[in-house]
C-alpha positions as CSV (number, residue, x, y, z in Angstrom):
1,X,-10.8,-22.2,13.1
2,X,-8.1,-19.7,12.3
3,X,-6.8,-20.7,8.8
4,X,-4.2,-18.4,7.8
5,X,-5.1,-17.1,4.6
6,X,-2.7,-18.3,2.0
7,X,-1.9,-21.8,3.7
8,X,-2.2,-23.0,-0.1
9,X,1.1,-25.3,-1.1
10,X,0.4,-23.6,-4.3
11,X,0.9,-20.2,-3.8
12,X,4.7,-19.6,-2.8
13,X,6.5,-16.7,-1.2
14,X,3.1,-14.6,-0.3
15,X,3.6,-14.7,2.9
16,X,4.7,-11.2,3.2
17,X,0.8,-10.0,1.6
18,X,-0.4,-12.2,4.6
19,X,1.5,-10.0,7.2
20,X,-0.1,-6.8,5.1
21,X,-3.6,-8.5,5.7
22,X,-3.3,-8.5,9.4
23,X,-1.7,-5.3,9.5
24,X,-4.4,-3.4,7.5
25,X,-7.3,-5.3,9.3
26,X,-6.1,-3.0,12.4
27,X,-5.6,0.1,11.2
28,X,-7.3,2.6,12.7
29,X,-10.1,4.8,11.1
30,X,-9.6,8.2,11.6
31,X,-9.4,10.2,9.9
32,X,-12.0,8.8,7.0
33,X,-11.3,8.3,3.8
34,X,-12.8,7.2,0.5
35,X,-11.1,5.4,-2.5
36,X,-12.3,5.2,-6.1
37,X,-11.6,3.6,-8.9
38,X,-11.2,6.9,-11.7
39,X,-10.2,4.5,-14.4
40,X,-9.1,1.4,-15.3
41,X,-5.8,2.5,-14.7
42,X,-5.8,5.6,-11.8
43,X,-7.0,5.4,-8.1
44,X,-8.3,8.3,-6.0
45,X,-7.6,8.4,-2.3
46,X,-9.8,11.2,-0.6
47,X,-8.8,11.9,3.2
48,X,-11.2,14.3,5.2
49,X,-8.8,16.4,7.0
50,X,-10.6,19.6,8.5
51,X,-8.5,22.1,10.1
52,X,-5.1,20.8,8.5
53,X,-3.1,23.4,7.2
54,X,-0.5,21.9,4.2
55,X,2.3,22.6,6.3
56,X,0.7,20.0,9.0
57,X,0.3,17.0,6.6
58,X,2.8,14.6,4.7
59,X,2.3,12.3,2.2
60,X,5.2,9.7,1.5
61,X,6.0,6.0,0.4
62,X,7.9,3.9,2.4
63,X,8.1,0.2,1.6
64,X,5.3,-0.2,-0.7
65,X,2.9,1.7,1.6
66,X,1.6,5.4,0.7
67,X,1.7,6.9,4.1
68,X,-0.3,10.0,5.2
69,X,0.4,11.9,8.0
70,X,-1.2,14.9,10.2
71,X,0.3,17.0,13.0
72,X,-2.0,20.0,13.9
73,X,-0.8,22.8,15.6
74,X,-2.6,23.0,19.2
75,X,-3.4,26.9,20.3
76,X,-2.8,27.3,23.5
77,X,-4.7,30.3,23.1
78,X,-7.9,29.3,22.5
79,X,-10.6,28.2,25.3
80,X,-13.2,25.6,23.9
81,X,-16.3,25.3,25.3
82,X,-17.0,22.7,23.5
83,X,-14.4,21.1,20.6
84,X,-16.4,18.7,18.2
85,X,-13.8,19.2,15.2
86,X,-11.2,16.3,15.6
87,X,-7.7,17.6,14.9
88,X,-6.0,14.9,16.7
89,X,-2.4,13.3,14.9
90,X,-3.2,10.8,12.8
91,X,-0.8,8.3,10.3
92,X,-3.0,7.0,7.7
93,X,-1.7,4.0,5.8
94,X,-2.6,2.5,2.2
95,X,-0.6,-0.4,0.9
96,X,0.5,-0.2,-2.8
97,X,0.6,-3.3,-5.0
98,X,4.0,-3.2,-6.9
99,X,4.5,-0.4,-9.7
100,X,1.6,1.9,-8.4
101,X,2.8,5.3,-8.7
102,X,1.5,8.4,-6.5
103,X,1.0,10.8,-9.1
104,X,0.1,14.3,-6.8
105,X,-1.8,15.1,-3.4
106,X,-4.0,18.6,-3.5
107,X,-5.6,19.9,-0.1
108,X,-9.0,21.6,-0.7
109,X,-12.1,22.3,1.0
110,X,-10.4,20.2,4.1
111,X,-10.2,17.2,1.9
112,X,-7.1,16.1,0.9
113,X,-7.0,14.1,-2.7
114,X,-4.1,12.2,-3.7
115,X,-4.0,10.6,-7.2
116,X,-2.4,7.5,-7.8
117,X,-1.7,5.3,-11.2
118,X,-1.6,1.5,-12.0
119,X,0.8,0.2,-14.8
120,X,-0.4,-1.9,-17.7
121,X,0.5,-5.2,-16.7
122,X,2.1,-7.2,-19.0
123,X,2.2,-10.7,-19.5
124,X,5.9,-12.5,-19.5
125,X,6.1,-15.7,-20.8
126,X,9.6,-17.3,-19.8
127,X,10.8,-20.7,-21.5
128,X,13.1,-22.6,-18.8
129,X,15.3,-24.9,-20.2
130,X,15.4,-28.1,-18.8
131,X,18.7,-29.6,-17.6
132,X,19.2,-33.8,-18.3
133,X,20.6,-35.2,-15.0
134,X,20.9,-38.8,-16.9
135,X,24.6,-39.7,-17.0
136,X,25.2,-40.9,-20.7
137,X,26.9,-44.4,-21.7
138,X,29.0,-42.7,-23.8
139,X,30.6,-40.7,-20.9
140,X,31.0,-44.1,-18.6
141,X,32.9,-45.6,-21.0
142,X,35.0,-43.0,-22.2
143,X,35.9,-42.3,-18.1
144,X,37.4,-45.8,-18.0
C-alpha cells in the first residue's frame, strides 16, 4: 500500500517536506559523500571530488537546498588507455531545514568539506485570544 507519508489530519501544511522526501529518495549517488554530526549545533558535509580543480566546483543555496556542483574540464589532449577516475558533471543536492547556515566549503586532498551550522531553537509560546461570537441581550435590545 502506498501511504503518503504525512496523510496525518494532524500535521498541517507539510506537504512541501513530503515532495523533499520523494525528491531526495532519487537523487543520484555520485559523487559520494559523508555527513557528520560535529556538534550539537554544526554539520559536516564531505564530498569526494578527485580531479576537481576549485574553479570547476560551486557550492550555493537555492530554496532551502545546499547545492553542489562539478564541471571538469575534459583534455582533448590526453589518450586513456584505460580512465577509472570518474570526473563526470555531477549536481549534488542536500536539503537544509529552515535557519541552517553554510558557514565555508574548503577543497583538500580531492575532498571537498563544507561546514554548516544549526540555530538554537527556541521555544515560542503564543496566547491567542479568543473571540465571543455570542450576540449579547444587551445589544438586541438596544438595536430595537
Amino acid at each position: 500500500m502506498n501511504r503518503p507519508l504525512f496523510n496525518s489530519p494532524f500535521l498541517l501544511g507539510f506537504e512541501h517536506i513530503e515532495r523533499l522526501a520523494e525528491r531526495t529518495a532519487k537523487a543520484d549517488s555520485y559523487p559520494p559523500c559523508n555527513i557528520e554530526h560535529t556538534d550539537e549545533a554544526r554539520l559536516k558535509i564531505t564530498v569526494a571530488v578527485a580531479g576537481f580543480r576549485p574553479d570547476e566546483l560551486s557550492v550555493t543555496v537555492e530554496d532551502n537546498q545546499l547545492v553542489v556542483r562539478g564541471r571538469a574540464a575534459d583534455s582533448e589532449t590526453k589518450t586513456f588507455l584505460h580512465r577509472g577516475i570518474a570526473s563526470r558533471h555531477f549536481q549534488r543536492s542536500f536539503v537544509l531545514a529552515e535557519g541552517i547556515e553554510v558557514l565555508s566549503a574548503e577543497l583538500r586532498n580531492g575532498l571537498l568539506t563544507i561546514e554548516l551550522e544549526r540555530p538554537p531553537q527556541q521555544n515560542v509560546v503564543r496566547t491567542i485570544p479568543i473571540r465571543s461570537a455570542e450576540v449579547h441581550r444587551e445589544d438586541v435590545n438596544n438595536d430595537g
